[in-house]
C-alpha positions in Angstrom: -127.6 -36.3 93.5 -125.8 -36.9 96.9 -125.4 -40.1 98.5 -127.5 -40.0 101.9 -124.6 -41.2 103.5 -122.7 -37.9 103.3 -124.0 -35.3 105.9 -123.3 -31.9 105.8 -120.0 -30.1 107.2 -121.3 -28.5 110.2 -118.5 -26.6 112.4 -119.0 -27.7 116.0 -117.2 -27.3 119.2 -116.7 -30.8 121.6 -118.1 -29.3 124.4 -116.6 -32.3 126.6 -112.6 -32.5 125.3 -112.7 -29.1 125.9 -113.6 -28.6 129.4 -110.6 -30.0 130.9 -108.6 -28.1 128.7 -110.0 -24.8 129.5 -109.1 -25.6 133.0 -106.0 -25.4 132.3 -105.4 -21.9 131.2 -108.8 -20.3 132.5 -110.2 -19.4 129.5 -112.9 -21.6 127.1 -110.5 -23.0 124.8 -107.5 -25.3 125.3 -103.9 -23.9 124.9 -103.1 -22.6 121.5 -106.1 -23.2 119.5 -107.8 -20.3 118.3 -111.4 -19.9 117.6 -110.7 -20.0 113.3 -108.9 -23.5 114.2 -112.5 -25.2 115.1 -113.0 -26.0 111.7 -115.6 -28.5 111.5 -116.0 -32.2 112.8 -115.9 -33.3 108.6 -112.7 -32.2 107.0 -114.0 -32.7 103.8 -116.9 -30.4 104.1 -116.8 -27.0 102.0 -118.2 -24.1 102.7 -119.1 -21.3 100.1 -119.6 -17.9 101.8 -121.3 -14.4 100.9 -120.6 -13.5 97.3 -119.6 -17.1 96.5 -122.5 -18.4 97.9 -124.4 -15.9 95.5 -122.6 -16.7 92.4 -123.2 -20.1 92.7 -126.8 -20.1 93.3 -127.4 -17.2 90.5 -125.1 -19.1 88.1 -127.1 -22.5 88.4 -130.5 -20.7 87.7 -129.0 -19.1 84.6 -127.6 -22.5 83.7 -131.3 -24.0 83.7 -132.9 -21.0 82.5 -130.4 -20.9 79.1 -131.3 -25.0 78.6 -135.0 -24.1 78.2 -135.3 -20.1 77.6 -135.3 -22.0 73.1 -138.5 -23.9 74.3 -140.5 -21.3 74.9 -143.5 -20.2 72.3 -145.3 -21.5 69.4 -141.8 -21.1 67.8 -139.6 -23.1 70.2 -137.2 -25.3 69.3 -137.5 -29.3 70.6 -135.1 -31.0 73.1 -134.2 -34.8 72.5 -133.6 -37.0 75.7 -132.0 -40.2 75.5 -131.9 -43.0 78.6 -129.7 -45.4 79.4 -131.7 -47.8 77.3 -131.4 -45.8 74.6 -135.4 -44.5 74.8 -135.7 -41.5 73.0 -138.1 -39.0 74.3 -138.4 -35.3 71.7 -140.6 -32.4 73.8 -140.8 -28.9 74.5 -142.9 -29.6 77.3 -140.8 -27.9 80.2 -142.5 -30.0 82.5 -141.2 -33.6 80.8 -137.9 -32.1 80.8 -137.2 -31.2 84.5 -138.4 -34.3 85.6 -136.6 -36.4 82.8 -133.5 -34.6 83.2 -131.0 -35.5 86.2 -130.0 -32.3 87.4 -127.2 -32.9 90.3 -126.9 -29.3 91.3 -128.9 -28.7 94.4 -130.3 -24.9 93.6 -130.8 -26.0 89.5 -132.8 -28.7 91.2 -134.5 -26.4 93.6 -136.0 -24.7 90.9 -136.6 -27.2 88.8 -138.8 -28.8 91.7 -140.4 -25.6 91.9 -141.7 -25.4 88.3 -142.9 -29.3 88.4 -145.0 -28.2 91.2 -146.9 -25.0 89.4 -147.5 -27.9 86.9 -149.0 -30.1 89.1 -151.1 -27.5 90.5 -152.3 -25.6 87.4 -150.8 -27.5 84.2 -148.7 -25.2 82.6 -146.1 -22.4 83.1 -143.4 -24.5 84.0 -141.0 -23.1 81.2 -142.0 -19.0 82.1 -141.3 -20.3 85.8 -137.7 -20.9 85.5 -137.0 -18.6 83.0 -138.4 -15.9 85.6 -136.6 -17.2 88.5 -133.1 -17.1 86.5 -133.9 -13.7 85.0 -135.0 -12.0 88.8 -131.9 -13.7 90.5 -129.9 -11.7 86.8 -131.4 -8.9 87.7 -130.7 -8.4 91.4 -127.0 -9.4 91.3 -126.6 -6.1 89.0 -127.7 -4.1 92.2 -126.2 -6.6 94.6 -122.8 -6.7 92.8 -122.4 -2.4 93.4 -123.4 -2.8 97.3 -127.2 -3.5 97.7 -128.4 -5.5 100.3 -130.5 -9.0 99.1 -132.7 -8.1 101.7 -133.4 -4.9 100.4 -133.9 -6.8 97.0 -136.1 -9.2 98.4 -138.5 -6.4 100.3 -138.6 -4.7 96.6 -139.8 -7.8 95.0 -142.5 -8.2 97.4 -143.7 -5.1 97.3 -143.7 -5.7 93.3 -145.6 -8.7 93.6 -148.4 -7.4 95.7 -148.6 -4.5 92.7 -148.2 -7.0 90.1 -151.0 -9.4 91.7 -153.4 -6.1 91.4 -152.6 -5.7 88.4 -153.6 -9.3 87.0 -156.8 -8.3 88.8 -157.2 -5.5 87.0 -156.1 -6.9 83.6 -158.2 -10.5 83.4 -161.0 -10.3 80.9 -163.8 -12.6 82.6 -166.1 -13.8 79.4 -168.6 -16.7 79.3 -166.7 -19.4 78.2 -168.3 -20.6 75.3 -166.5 -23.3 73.1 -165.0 -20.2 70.8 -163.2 -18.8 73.9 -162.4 -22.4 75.2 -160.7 -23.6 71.9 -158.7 -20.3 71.6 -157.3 -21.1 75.1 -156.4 -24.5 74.1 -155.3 -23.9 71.2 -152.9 -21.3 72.9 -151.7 -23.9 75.4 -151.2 -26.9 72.8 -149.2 -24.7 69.9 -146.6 -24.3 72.5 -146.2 -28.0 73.0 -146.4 -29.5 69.1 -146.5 -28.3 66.2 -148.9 -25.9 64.7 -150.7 -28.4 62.3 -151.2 -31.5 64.9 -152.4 -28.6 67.7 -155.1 -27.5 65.7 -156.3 -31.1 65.4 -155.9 -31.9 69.1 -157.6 -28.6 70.2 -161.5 -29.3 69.1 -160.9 -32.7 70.2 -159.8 -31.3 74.1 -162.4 -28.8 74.3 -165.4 -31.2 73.2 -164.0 -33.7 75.3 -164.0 -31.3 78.5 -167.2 -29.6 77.4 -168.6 -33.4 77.5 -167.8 -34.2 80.9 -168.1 -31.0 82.7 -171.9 -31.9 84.9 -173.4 -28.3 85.8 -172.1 -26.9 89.7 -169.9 -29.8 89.8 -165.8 -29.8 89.2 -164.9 -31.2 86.6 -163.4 -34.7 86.5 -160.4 -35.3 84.3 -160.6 -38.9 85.1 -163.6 -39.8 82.9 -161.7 -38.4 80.1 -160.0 -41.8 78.7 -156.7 -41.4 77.0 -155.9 -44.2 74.6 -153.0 -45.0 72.3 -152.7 -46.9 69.2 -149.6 -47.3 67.3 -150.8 -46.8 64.4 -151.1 -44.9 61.2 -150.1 -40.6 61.6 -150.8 -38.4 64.3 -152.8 -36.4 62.5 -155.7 -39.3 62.3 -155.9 -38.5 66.4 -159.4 -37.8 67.6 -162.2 -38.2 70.0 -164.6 -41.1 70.3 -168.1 -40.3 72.2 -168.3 -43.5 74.3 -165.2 -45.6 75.5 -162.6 -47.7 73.8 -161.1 -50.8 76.0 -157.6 -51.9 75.4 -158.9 -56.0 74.8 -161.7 -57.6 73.1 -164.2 -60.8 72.9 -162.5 -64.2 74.1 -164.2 -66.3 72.0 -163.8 -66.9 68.4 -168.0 -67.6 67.7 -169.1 -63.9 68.9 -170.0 -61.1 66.5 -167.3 -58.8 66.2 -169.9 -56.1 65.2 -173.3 -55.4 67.1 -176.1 -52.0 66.5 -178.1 -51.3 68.8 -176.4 -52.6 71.3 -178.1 -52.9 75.4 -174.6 -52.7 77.6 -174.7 -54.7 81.4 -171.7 -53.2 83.0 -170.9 -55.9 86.2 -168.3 -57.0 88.6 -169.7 -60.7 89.2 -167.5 -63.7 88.5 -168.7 -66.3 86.1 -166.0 -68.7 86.6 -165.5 -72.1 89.3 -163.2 -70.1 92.1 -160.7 -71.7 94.6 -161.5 -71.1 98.1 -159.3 -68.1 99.7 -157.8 -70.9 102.6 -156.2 -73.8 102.3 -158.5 -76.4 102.4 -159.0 -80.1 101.6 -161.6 -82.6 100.4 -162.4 -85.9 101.5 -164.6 -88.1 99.8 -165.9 -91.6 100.0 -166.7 -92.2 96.3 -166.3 -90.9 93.3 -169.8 -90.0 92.9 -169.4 -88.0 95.2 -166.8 -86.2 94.2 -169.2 -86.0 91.0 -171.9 -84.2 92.4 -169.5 -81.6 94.4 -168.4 -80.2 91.1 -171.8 -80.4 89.3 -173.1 -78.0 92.3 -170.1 -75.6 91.8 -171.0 -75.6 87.9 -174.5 -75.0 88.5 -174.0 -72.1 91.0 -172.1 -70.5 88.0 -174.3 -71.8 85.4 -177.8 -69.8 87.4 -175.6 -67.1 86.9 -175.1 -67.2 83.3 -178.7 -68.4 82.9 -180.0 -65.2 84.9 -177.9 -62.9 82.3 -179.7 -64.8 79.6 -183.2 -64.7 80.3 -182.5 -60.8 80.8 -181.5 -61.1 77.2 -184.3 -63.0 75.6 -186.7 -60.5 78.0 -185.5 -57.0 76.4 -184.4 -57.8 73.5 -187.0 -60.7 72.1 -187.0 -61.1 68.6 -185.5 -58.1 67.9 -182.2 -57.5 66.4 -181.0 -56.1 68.9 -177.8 -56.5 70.4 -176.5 -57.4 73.8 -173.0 -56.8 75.4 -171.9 -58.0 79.0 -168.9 -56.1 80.4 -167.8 -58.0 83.5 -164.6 -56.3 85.9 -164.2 -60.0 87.0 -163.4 -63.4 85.0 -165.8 -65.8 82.9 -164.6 -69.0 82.1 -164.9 -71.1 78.8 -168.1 -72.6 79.6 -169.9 -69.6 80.0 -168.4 -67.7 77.0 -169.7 -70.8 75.3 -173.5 -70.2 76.5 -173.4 -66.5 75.8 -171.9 -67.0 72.2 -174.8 -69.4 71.4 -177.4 -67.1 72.6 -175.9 -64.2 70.6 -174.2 -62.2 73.4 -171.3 -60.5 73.0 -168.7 -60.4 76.4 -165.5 -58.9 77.5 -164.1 -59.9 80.9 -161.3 -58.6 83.5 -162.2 -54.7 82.2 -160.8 -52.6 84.0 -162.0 -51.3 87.3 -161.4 -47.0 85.9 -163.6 -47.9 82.8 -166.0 -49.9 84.4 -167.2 -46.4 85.9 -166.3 -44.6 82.5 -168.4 -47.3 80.9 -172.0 -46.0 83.1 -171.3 -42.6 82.6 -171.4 -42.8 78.2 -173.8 -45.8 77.9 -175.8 -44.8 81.3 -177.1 -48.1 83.2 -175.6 -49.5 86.6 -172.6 -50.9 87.4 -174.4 -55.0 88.9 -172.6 -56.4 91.8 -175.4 -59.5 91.5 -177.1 -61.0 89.0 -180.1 -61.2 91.4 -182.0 -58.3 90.5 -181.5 -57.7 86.8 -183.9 -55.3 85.0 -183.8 -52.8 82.6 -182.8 -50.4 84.2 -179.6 -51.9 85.0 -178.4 -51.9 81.3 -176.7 -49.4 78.9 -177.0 -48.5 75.8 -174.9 -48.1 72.7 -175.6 -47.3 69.2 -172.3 -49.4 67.8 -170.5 -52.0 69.6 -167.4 -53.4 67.8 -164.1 -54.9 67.5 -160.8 -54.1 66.2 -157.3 -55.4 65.7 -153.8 -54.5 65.7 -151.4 -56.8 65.0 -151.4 -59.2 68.6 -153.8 -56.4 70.3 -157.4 -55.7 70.4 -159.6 -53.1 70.9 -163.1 -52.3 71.9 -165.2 -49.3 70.8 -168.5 -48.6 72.3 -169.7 -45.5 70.2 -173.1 -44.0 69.7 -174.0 -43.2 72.9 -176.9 -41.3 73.7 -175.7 -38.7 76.3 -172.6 -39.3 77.1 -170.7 -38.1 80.3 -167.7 -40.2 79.7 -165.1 -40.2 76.5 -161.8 -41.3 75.1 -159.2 -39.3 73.2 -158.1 -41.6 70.5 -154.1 -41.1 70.1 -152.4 -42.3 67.3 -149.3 -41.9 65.9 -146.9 -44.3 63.6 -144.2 -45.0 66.9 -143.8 -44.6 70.9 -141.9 -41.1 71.0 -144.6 -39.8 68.7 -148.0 -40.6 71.3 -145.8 -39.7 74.2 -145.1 -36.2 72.8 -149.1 -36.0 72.0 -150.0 -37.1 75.3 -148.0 -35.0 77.1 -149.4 -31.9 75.1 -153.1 -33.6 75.5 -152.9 -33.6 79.3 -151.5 -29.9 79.5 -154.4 -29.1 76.8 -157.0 -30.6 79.3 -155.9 -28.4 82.0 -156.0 -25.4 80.1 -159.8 -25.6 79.5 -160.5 -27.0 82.8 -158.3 -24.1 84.4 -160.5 -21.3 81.9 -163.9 -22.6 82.5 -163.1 -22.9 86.9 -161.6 -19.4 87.0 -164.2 -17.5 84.7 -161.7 -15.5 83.1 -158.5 -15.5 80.7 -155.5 -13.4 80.7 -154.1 -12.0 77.4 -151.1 -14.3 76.3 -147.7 -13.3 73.9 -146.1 -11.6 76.5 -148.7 -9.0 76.3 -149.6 -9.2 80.4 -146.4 -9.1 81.7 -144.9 -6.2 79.2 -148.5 -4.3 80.9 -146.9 -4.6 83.9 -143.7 -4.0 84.1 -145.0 -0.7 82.8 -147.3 -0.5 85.6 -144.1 -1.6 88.4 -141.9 1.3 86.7 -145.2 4.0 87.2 -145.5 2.6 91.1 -141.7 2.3 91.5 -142.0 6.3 93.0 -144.4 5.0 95.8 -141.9 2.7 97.1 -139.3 3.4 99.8 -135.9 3.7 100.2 -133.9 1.7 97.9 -136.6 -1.0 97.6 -137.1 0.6 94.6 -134.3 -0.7 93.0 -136.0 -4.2 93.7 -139.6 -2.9 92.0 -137.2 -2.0 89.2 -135.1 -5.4 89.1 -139.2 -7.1 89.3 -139.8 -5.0 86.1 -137.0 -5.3 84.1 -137.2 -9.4 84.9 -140.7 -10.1 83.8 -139.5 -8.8 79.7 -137.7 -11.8 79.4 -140.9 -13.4 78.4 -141.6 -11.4 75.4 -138.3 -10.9 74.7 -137.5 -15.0 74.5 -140.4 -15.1 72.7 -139.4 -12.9 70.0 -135.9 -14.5 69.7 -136.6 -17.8 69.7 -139.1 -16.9 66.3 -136.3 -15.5 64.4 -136.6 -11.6 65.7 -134.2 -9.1 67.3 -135.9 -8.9 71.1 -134.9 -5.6 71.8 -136.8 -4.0 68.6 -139.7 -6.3 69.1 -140.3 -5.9 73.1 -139.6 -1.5 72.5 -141.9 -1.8 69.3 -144.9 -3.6 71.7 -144.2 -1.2 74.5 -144.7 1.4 72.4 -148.1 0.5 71.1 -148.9 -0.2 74.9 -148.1 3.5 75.8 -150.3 4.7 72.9 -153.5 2.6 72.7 -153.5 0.9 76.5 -154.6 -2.3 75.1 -152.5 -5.3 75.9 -150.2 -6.0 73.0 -148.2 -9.0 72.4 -145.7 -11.0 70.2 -146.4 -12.2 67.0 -144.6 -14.9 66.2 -145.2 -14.6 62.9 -144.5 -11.8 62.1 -142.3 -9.5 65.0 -145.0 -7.1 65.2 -147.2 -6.3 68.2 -150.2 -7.7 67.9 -153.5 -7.3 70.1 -154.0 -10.5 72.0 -157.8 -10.3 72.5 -158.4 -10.2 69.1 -155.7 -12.9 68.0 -157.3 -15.3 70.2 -154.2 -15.5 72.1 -155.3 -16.4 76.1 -153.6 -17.5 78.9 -154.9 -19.1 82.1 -155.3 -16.4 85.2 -154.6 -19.3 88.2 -151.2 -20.2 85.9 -150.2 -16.4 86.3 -151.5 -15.5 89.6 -149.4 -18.9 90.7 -146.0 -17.8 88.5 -146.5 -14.7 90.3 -145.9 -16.5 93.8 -144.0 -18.8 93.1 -141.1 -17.3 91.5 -140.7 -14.0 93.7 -140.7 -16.6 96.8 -138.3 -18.7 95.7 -136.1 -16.2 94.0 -136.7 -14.2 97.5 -135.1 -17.3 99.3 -132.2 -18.2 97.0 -130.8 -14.1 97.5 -131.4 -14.6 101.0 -128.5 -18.1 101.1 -125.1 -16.3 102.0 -123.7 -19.8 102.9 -123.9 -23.0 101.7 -122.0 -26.2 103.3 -121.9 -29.4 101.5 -119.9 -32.4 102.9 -117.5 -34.3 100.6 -115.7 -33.3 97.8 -116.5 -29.9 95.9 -119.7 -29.3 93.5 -119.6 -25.6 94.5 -117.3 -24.1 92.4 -118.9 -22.0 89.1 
């Protein structure tokens, strides 16, 4: 990146130095300067014109494009990223590795800024993005390099986006998405991130977990899906708890570690002698005094403490039932004491996010006071208990009767490992929460995109001028998805992407790559869906950019060169 302090080489004219000047021999500029002599006020500033201009920009999008065209697909290949520290970080997520990556060029970074966006917005497609926005910019500079016109180009692509955009319309299969559909989209989504064994364990667990939260004509809130890691044991032993797990446990050694049947009181109230928020000081004439100051501080606590109590004793009686406080704020010794004699299990200083988890999977309500306890304040769990690994401890509260709210166990035997997972998890999420919002999938294995550049090369002949060589450039473009797909499992591209063409022509169903085998295969019926807002958005995004970057004939950079190849 650039140091702030460098500005860019702009050519100017001193408007001032030259007036007296220009007196002198009548015309605007002093004697014996020429206009090509006003250079610019930075010496140091280059300036890369027209086709150098081009070649620079096209050759930095190729440059990205060939570092993650091998990630694409169930079949990529992995990338390991190393810091300064020495952190190792292995993905295939495209997304993880244009934000980890320090990419100095300025149109490379363009891009890559580009694609994090599309993943912000819809989760996926980051990967396809660039590698579409390095193969249009390929494309064009064929037609550009023998005499065309970017802007002609750029007109070409528009008009092949507006035909490609009907075409997704026309393609999108809209289905009730029933937990079949919904795991074949994850699945889909997650195979592309980790491998295949590992995806099919995480892809029940997603879809269960978003089915779980989803509330009926309501969007659906990613938030009250808890992700939690554990170092510990293989990745494979991943999987979703119905309730919530919290990341610390019971702070005194006398309560059960274990509790059925469990009534939960989810509160922010503090159980503990606070100092006062201002500086203040106490005077007193004796130590009694003194004595009886902190005997009323202790009791306001201790009617507190007593208040949760007598709820206890109330609802649960003689019962074996079990009771749990879960208090945002602190409780101090003293009253940890009191609730371990009376049987009552508490955690304090949960965290504000879970203490709003915690009322959506045991129900209840979140207490600010202790003044008007009933029972319809409290939660319930079916299982309540405590675990430990190593120096940490953790919380499960399982059993829940309807719960709204869950946590997606990770585990995995070191740190690289659960990043990796959690990364894939979070694209995962967004894949079913993408399918169920839009109503409808697209087919996936290059199948869409081979439909229309076969629809772009029919509509070419309603184009005019020589915009049609930009519908054609559009066309030719959108291949490299099946085509990278094909190569990168083990598969000539050219034999694969003519054989699934071919069996496009003849049947007119969408057919895509199997990776397994080179052969087209139907997507519809191989499960194989991808997300209609993740194409509809690759659709914009790349023509736009790609439109703007064949539109830069200049580029001026102060400072030394990074413009050359």
């Amino acid at each position: 990146f650039w140091p702030l302090s460098q500005w860019w080489g702009v050519a100017a004219v001193c408007a001032g130095s030259c007036a007296s000047a220009a007196a002198q021999n009548g015309c605007g500029l002093p004697r014996g300067i020429s206009m090509s002599a006003i250079k610019a006020l930075n010496p140091k500033a280059e300036v890369a014109r027209a086709q150098a201009a081009l070649a620079v920009n096209i050759s930095a999008a190729r440059g990205l494009q060939d570092v993650l065209r091998t990630n694409l697909g169930p079949k990529g290949t992995m990338k390991m990223l190393v810091s300064g520290a020495g952190d190792i970080k292995l993905t295939k997520d495209g997304n993880v590795l244009l934000r980890e990556m320090q990419i100095q060029h300025p149109t490379a970074s363009l891009i890559a800024k580009v694609a994090t966006a599309q993943d912000d917005m819809t989760g996926d497609g980051t990967t396809s993005n660039v590698l579409i926005i390095g193969e249009l910019l390929k494309q064009a500079d064929l037609y550009i390099s023998e005499g065309l016109h970017p802007r002609i180009v750029t007109e070409g692509f528009e008009a092949a986006k507006e035909k490609a955009l009907e075409m997704l319309e026309k393609v999108k299969v809209s289905k009730e998405m029933d937990r079949e559909t919904l795991i074949n989209v994850a699945r889909t989504s997650l195979r592309t991130k980790v491998h295949r064994q590992l995806a099919d364990i995480l892809t029940e667990a997603v879809v269960d977990a978003v089915l779980t939260v989803k509330k009926p004509n309501e969007p659906i809130d990613l938030f009250m899906v808890e992700i939690m890691e554990m170092k510990h044991k293989t990745e494979s032993d991943t999987n979703l708890v119905r309730g919530i797990v919290l990341d610390h446990g019971a702070r005194h050694p006398d309560m059960k570690k274990r509790v059925e049947n469990a009534y939960i009181l989810t509160c922010s109230v503090s159980l503990e002698y606070e100092k006062t928020e201002i500086n203040s000081g106490f005077f007193y004439k004796s130590a009694d005094e003194r004595d009886k100051f902190v005997q009323a501080e202790r009791k306001f606590i201790e009617d507190r403490v007593n208040k949760i109590i007598a709820l206890k004793k109330k609802v649960c009686g003689d019962s074996k039932k079990g009771f749990v406080v879960i208090n945002q704020k602190g409780i101090d010794p003293l009253s940890l004491d009191a609730f371990a004699k009376e049987g009552i299990v508490a955690l304090r200083r949960a965290k504000r996010r879970n203490m709003e988890r915690l009322t959506l999977a045991c129900g209840g309500i979140a207490m600010n006071s202790v003044e008007d306890l009933t029972l319809d304040c409290l939660g319930q769990a079916g299982l309540v208990y405590e675990q430990t690994l190593g120096e940490e401890k953790f919380t499960f509260v399982e059993e829940c009767n309807n719960p709204r709210s869950v946590t997606l166990l990770l585990k995995g035997p070191n740190k690289h490992t659960l990043t990796q997972i959690k990364d894939a998890l979070r694209d995962g999420l967004r894949a079913v929460k993408n399918a169920i919002e839009d109503g409808c999938v697209v087919p996936g294995g290059g199948a869409f995109e081979v439909a229309v550049a076969d629809a772009l090369i029919k509509h070419k002949s309603n184009v005019k001028g020589r915009a049609q060589l930009g519908v054609q450039a559009f066309a030719d473009a959108l291949l490299i998805i099946p085509k990278v797909l094909a190569r990168n499992s083990g598969y000539d591209p050219q034999e694969t992407l003519v054989k699934i063409q071919t069996e496009y022509s003849k049947s007119g169903q969408l057919a895509g790559v199997d990776v397994n085998t080179g052969e087209p295969m139907l997507a519809a019926e191989m499960g194989v869906w991808d997300n209609y807002n993740v194409k509809k958005q690759l659709l914009h995004s790349c023509t736009v950019i790609a439109s703007n970057i064949l539109l830069v004939d200049e580029i001026m950079r102060a400072g030394l060169s990074s413009l050359k190849g």
